[in-house]
TIZADREN-807945 format. One line per 3 residues: number of its first residue (from 1); their letters; for each residue x, y, z of N, C-alpha, C. Coordinates in nm, 3 decimals. Example, Ala and Ser with C-alpha at 12.3 -4.5 7.8 and 13.67 -1.06 7.14 Angstrom:
2
1	AS	1.319:-0.569:0.780:1.230:-0.450:0.780:1.320:-0.330:0.780  1.285:-0.225:0.708:1.367:-0.106:0.714:1.290:0.003:0.787
# end
This chain:
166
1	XXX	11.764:9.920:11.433:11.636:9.985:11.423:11.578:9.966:11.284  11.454:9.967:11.294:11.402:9.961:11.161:11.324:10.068:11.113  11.370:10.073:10.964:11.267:10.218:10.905:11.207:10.180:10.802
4	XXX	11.076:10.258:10.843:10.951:10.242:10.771:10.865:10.144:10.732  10.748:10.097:10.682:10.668:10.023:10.639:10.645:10.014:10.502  10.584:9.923:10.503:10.503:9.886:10.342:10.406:9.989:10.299
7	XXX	10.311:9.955:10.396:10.230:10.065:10.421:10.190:10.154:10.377  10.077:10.183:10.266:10.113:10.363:10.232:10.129:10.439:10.331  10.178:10.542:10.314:10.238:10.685:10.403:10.142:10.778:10.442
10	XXX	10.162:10.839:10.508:10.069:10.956:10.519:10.080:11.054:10.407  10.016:11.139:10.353:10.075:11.192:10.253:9.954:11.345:10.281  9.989:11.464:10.278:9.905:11.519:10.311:9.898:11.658:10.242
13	XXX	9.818:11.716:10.163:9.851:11.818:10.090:9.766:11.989:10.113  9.837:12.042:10.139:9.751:12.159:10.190:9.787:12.296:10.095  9.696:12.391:10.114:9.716:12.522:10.071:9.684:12.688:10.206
16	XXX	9.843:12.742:10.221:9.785:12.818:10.314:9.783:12.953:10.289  9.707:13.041:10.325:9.752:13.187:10.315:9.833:13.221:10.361  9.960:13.204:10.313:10.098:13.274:10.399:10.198:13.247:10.284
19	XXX	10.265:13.347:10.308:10.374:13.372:10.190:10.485:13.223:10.249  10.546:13.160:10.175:10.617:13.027:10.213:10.786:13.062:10.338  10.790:13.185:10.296:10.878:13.225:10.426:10.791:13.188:10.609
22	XXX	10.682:13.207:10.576:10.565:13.213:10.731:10.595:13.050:10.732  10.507:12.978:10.615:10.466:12.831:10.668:10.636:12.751:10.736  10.778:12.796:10.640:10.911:12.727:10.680:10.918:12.784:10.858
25	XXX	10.892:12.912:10.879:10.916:12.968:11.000:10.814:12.856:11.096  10.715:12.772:11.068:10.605:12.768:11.132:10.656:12.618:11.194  10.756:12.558:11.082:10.811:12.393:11.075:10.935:12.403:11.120
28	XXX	10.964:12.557:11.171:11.182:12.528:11.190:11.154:12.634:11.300  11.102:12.667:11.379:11.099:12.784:11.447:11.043:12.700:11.607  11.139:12.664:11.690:11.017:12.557:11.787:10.931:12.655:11.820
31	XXX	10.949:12.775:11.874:10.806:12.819:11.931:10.700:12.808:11.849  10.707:12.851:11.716:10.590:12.840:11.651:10.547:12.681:11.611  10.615:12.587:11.611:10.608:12.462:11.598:10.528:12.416:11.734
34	XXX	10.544:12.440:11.855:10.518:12.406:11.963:10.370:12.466:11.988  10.344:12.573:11.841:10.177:12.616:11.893:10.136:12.577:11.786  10.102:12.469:11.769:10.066:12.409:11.610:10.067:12.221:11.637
37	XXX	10.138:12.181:11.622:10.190:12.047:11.647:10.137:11.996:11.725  10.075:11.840:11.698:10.024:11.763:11.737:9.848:11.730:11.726  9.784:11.629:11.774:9.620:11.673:11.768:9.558:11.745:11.863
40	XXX	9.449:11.752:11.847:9.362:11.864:11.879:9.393:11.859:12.060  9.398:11.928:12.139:9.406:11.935:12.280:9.557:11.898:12.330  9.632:11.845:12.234:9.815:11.842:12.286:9.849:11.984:12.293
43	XXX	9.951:11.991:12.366:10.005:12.062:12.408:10.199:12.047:12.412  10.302:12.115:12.369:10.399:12.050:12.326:10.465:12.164:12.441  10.527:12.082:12.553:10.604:12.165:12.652:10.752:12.187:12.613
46	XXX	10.810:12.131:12.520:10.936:12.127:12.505:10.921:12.078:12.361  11.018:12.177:12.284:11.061:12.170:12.153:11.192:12.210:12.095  11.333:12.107:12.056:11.454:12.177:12.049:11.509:12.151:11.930
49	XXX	11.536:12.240:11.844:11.522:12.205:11.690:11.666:12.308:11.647  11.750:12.212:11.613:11.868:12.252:11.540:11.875:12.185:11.371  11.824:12.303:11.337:11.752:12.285:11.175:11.865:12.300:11.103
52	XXX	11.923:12.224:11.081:12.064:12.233:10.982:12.081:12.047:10.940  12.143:12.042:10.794:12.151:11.854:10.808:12.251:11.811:10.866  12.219:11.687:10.973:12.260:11.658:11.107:12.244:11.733:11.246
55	XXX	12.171:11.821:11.208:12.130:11.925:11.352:12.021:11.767:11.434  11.998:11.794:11.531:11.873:11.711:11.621:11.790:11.784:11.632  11.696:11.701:11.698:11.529:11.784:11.724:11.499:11.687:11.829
58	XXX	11.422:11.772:11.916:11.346:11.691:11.994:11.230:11.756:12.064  11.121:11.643:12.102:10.963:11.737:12.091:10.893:11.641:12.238  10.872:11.672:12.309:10.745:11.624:12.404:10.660:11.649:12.373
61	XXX	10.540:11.600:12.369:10.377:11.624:12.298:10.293:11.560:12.468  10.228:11.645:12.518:10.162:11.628:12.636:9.976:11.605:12.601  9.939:11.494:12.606:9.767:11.515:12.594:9.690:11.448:12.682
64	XXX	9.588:11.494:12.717:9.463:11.413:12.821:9.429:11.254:12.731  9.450:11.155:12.794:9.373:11.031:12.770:9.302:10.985:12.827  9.154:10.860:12.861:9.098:10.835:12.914:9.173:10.803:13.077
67	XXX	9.321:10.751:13.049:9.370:10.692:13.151:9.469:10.832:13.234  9.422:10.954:13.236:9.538:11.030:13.243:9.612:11.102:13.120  9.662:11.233:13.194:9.810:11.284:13.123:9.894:11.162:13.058
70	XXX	9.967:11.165:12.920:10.059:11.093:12.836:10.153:11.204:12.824  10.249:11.187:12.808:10.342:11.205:12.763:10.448:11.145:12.686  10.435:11.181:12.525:10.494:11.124:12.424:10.632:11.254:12.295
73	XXX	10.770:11.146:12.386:10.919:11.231:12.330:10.941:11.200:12.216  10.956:11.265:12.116:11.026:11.215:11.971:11.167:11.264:11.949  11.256:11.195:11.873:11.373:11.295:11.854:11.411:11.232:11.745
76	XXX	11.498:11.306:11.673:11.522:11.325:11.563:11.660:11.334:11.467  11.673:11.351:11.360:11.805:11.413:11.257:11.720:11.486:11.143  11.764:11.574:11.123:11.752:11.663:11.022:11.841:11.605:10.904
79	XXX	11.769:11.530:10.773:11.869:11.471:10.657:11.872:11.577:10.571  11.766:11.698:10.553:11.808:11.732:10.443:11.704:11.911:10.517  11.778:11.980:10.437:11.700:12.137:10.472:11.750:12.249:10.369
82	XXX	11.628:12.258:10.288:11.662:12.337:10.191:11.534:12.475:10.186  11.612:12.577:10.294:11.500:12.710:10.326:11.400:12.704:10.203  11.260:12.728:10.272:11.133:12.784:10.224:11.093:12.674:10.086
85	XXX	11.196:12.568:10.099:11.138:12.452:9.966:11.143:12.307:10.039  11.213:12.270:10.116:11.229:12.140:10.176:11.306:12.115:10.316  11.232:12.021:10.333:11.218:11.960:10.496:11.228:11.801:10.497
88	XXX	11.378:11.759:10.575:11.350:11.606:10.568:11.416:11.565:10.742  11.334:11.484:10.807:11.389:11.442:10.910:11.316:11.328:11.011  11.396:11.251:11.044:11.365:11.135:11.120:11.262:11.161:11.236
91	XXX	11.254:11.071:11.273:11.133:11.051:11.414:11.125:10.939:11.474  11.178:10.931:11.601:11.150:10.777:11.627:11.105:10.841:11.808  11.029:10.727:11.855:11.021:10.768:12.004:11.099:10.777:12.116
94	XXX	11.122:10.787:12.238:11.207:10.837:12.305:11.167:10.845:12.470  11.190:10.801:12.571:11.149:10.856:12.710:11.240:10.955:12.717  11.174:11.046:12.838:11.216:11.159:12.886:11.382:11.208:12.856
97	XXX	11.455:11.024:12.922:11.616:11.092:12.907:11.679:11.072:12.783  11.582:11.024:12.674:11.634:10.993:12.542:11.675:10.876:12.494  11.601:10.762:12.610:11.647:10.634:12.513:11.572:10.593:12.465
100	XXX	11.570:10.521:12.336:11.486:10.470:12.292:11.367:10.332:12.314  11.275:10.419:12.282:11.170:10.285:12.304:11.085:10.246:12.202  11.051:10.123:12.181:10.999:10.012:12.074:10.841:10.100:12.046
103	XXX	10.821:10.083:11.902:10.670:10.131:11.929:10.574:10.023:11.982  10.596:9.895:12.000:10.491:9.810:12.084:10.504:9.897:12.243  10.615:9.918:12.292:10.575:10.010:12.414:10.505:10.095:12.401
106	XXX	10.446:10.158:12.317:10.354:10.291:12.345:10.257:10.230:12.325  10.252:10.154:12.271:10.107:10.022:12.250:10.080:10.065:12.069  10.140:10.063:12.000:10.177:10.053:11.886:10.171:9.945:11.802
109	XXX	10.149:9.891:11.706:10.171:9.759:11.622:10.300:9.680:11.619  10.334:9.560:11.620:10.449:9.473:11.608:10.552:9.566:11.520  10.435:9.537:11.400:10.543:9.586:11.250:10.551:9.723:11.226
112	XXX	10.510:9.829:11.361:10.554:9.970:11.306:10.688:9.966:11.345  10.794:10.055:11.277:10.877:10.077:11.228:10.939:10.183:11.356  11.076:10.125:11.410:11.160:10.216:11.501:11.193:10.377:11.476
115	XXX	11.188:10.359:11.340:11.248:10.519:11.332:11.177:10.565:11.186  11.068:10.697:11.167:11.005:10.733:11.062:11.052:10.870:11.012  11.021:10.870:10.848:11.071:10.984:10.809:10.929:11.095:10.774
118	XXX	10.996:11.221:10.776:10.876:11.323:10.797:10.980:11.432:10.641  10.893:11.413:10.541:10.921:11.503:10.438:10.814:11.607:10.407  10.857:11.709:10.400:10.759:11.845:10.420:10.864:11.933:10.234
121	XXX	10.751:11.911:10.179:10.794:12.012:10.056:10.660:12.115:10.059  10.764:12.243:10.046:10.681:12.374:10.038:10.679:12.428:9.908  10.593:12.451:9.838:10.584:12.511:9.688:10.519:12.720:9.702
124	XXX	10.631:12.780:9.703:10.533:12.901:9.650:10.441:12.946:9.572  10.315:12.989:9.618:10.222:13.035:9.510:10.177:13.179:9.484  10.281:13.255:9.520:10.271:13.388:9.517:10.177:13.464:9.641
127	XXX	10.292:13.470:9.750:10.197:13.503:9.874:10.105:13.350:9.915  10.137:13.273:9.885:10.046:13.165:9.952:10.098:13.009:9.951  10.096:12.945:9.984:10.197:12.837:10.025:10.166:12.690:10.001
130	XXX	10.206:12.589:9.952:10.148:12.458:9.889:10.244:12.404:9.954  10.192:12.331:10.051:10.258:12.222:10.137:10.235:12.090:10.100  10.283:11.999:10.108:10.298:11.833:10.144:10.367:11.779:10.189
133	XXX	10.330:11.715:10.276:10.365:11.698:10.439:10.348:11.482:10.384  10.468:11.419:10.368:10.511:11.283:10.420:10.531:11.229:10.492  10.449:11.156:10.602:10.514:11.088:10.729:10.524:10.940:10.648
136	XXX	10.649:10.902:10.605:10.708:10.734:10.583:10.723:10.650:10.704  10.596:10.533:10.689:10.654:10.491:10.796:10.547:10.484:10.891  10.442:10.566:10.856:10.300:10.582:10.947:10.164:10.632:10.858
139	XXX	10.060:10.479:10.899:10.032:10.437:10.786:9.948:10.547:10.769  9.854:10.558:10.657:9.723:10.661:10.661:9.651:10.673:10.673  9.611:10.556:10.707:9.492:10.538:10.795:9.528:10.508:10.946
142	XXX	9.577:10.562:10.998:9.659:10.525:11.130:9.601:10.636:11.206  9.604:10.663:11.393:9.566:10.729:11.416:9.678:10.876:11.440  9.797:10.825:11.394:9.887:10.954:11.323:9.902:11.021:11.258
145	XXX	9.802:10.939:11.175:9.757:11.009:11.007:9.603:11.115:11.046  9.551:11.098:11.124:9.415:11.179:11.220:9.505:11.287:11.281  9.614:11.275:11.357:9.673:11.361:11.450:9.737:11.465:11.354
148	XXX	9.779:11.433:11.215:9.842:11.515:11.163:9.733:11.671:11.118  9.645:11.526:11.035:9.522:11.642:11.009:9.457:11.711:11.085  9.476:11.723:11.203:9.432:11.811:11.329:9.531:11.924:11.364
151	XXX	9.680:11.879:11.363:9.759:11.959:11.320:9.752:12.077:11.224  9.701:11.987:11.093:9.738:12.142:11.018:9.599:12.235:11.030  9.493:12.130:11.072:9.397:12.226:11.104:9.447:12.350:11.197
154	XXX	9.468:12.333:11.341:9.572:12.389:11.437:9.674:12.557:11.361  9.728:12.476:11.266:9.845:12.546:11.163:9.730:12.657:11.118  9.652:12.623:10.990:9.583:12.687:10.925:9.509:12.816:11.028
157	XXX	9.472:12.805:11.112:9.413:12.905:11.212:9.546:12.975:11.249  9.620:12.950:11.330:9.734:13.029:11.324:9.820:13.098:11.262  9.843:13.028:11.121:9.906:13.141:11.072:9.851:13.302:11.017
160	XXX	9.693:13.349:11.022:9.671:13.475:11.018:9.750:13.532:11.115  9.757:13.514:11.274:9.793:13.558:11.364:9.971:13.608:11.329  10.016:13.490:11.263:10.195:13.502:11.247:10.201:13.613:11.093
163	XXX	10.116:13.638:11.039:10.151:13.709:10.912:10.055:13.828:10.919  10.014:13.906:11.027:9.951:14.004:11.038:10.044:14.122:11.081  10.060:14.272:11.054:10.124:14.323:11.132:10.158:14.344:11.281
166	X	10.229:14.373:11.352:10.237:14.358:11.468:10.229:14.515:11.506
# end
């Protein structure tokens, strides 16, 4: 398998209202991952995340395309997890029973890369949270690099809801 590109990366830098305990809960927690994740109109039916290094992950992402319902599996390794400061873990694609498939099958580029890394560093800012979010491996101008930023759009609306009293 091959990892990563030349490519610049996605690189993505945000600021949220939420104390950095909320935003880690939001990236290691599948339910809350599963209402957040992906672009605008996905929907993530299945999310299984054993957040420890060498734990797995794995994510179905369901969205309307011109041609129909898609359905797109990722799965994963967790390399590195250091609570409420860092996040490191693989991504490569996957059918349903987990084998792997080429990204020219999803209709992907020659030279994208079998397996990508996703680095998420969280910075506290006293009650409020400084993210940057690395996808290695997918370029930034790509339409993964669009899906992300729809994502944290997604994120940013939600987390009032996760840090309000109950």
């Amino acid at each position: 398998m091959t990892e990563h590109t030349a490519a610049a990366p996605v690189v993505i830098e945000r600021t949220f209202d939420a104390p950095v305990d909320v935003v880690w809960r939001m990236w290691t927690d599948h339910r809350h991952f599963a209402d957040w994740y992906g672009p605008n109109d996905a929907t993530i039916p299945e999310a299984t995340m054993d957040v420890r290094v060498g734990g797995k992950r794995r994510v179905c992402m369901r969205m309307a395309t011109p041609n129909g319902s898609m359905e797109m599996w990722f799965t994963g390794e967790y390399r590195e997890v250091d609570e409420n400061r860092s996040l490191v873990y693989t991504e490569s694609m996957v059918d349903k029973d987990g084998n792997f498939l080429a990204p020219a099958d999803m209709g992907m580029p020659d030279h994208a890369p079998d397996t990508t890394e996703v680095v998420v560093a969280l910075r506290d800012l006293g009650g409020r949270t400084q993210m940057t979010m690395t996808h290695r491996g997918v370029p930034a101008d790509s339409p993964g690099a669009a899906g992300w930023h729809m994502a944290f759009e997604k994120l940013a609306l939600l987390i009032p809801a996760k840090t309000s009293p109950t």
